[in-house]
C-alpha positions as CSV (number, residue, x, y, z in Angstrom):
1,X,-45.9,-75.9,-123.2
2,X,-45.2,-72.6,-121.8
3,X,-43.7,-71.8,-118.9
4,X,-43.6,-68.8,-116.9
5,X,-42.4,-67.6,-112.9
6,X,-39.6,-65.1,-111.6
7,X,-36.3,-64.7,-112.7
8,X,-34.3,-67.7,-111.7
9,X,-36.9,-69.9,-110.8
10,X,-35.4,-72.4,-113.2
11,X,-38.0,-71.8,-116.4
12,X,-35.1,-72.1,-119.4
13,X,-33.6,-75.3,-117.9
14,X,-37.1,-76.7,-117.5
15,X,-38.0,-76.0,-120.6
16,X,-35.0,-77.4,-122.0
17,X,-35.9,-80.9,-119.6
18,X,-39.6,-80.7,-120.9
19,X,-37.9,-80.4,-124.4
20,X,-35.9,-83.1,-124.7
21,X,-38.4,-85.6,-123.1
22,X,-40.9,-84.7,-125.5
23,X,-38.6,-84.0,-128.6
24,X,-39.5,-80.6,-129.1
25,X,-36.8,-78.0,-129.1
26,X,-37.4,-75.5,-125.9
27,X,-37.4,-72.0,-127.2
28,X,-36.6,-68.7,-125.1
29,X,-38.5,-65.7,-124.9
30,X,-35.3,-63.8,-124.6
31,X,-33.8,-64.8,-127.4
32,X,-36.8,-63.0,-129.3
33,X,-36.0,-59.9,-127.3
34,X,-32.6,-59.5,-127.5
35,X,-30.1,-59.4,-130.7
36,X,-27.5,-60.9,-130.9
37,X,-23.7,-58.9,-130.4
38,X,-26.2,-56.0,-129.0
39,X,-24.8,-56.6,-125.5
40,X,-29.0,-57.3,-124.4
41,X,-29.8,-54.6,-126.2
42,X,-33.5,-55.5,-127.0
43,X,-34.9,-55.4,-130.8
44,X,-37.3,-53.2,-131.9
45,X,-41.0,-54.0,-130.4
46,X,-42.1,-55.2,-134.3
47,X,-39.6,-57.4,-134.6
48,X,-40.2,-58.5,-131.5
49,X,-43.6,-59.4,-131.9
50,X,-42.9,-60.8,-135.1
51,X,-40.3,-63.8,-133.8
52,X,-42.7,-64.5,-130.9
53,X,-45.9,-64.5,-132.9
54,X,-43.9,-67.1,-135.9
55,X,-42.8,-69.1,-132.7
56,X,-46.3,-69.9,-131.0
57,X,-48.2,-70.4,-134.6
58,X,-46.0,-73.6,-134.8
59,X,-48.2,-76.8,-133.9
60,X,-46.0,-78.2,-130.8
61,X,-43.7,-76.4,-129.3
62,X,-41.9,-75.5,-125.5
63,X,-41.2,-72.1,-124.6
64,X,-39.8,-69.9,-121.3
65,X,-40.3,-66.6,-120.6
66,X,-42.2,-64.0,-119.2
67,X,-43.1,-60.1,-120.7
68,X,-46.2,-59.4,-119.6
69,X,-47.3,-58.1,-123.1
70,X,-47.2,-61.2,-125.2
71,X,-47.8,-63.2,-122.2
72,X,-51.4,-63.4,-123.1
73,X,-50.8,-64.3,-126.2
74,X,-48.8,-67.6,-124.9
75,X,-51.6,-68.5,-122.9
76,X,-53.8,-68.2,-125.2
77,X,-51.9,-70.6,-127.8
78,X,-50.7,-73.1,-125.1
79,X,-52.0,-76.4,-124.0
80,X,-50.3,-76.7,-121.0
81,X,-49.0,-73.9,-118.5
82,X,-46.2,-74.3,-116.0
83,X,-46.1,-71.7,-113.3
84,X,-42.6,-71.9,-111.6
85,X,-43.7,-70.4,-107.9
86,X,-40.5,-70.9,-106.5
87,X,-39.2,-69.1,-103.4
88,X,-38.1,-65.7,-103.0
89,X,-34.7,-66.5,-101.7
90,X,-34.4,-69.4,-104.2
91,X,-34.3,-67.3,-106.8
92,X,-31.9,-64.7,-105.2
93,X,-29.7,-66.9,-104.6
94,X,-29.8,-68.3,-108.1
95,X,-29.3,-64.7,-109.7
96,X,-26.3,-64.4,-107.8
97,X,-24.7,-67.9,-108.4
98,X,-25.8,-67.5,-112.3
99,X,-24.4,-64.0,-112.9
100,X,-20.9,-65.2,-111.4
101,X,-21.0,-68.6,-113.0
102,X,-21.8,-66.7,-116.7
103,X,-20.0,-63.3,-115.9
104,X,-18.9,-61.3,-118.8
105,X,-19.8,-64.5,-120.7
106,X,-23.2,-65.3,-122.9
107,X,-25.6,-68.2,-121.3
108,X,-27.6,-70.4,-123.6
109,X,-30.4,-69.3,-123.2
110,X,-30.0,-65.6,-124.2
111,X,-28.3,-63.9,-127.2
112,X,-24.8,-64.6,-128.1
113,X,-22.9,-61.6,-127.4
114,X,-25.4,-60.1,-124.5
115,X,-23.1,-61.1,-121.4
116,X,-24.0,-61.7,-118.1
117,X,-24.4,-58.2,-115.8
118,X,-25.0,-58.3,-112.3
119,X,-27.1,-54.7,-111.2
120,X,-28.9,-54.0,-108.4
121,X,-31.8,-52.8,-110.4
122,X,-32.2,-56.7,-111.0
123,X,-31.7,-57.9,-108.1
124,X,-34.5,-55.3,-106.5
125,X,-36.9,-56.5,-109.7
126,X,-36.5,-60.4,-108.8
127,X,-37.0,-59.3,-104.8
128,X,-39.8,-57.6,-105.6
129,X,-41.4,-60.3,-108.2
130,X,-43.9,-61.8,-105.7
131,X,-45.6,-58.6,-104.8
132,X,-45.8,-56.9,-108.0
133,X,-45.9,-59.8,-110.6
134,X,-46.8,-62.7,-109.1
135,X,-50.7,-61.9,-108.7
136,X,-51.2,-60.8,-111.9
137,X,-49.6,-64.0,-113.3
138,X,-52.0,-66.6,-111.3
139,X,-54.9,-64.2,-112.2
140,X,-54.4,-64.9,-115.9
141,X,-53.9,-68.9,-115.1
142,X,-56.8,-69.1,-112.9
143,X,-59.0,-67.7,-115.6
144,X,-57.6,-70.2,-118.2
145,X,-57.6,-73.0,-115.7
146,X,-60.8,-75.1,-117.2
147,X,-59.5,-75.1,-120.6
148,X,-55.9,-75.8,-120.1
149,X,-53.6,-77.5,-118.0
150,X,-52.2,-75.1,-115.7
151,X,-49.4,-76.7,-113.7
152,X,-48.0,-74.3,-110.1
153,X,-44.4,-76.0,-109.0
154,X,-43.1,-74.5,-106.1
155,X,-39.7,-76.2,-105.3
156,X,-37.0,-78.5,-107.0
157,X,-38.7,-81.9,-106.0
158,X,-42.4,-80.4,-107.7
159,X,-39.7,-79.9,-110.8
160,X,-38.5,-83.1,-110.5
161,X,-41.3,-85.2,-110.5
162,X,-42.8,-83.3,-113.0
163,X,-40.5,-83.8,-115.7
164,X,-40.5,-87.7,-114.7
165,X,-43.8,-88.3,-115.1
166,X,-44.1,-86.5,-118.5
């Protein structure tokens, strides 16, 4: 299962839902692209590739993130695809409860020692996620659509139900 959508949107908690109702462990995309005690700084593109590449070889497995590079890749090994097209404001909002809820401090989901930063540089790139990344994103997933099970939730209750009917 991979899932993909803007920042904040929700895809490592889903993943970890998805994870533990299927017994699968959820794996991060970020965690692949950042060291650990680097303070985010990301690995090497090889090195990169290498983790994400080991990761979707493995026969069952439930995975968030997006960069667009080895996002077609993911598709491509994935049975099921879960696009996370949640609100604009949603996700703003999110950023700025997540960054003061985890300031200074490592989340789960990402490296240990990369803490939380809060810039406006992030902010403008999850404001600007629907324009610029968005329709590139259900491009890809339309064009997969008759061969795997591509899955748009747009708000909390789509989430929801989801997870309780898997």
């Amino acid at each position: 299962v991979m899932i993909v959508g803007p920042t904040n949107a929700g895809k490592s908690t889903l993943a970890v839902a998805i994870g533990e109702k299927l017994g699968i462990p959820a794996q991060h995309v970020d965690l692949f692209r950042h060291a650990p005690k680097t303070d985010g700084v990301q690995r090497p593109d090889d090195e990169f590739e290498a983790l994400h590449l080991a990761a979707i070889a493995e026969p069952e497995w439930v995975m968030d993130g997006n960069y667009g590079r080895t996002l077609p890749r993911r598709i491509a090994a994935a049975d099921t695809i879960v696009f996370l097209d949640l609100p604009r404001f949603v996700c703003t909002w999110r950023i700025l409860k997540r960054r003061f809820n985890h300031l200074g401090r490592s989340r789960p989901d990402v490296a240990p020692g990369c803490p939380e930063h809060l810039s406006w540089e992030f902010v403008h790139w999850v404001r600007t996620y629907p324009s610029r990344r968005r329709p590139g994103i259900l491009k890809q997933l339309d064009g997969v659509r008759s061969d795997k099970n591509v899955v748009v939730l747009r708000n909390a209750t789509e989430v929801h139900a989801f997870v309780s009917g898997l």
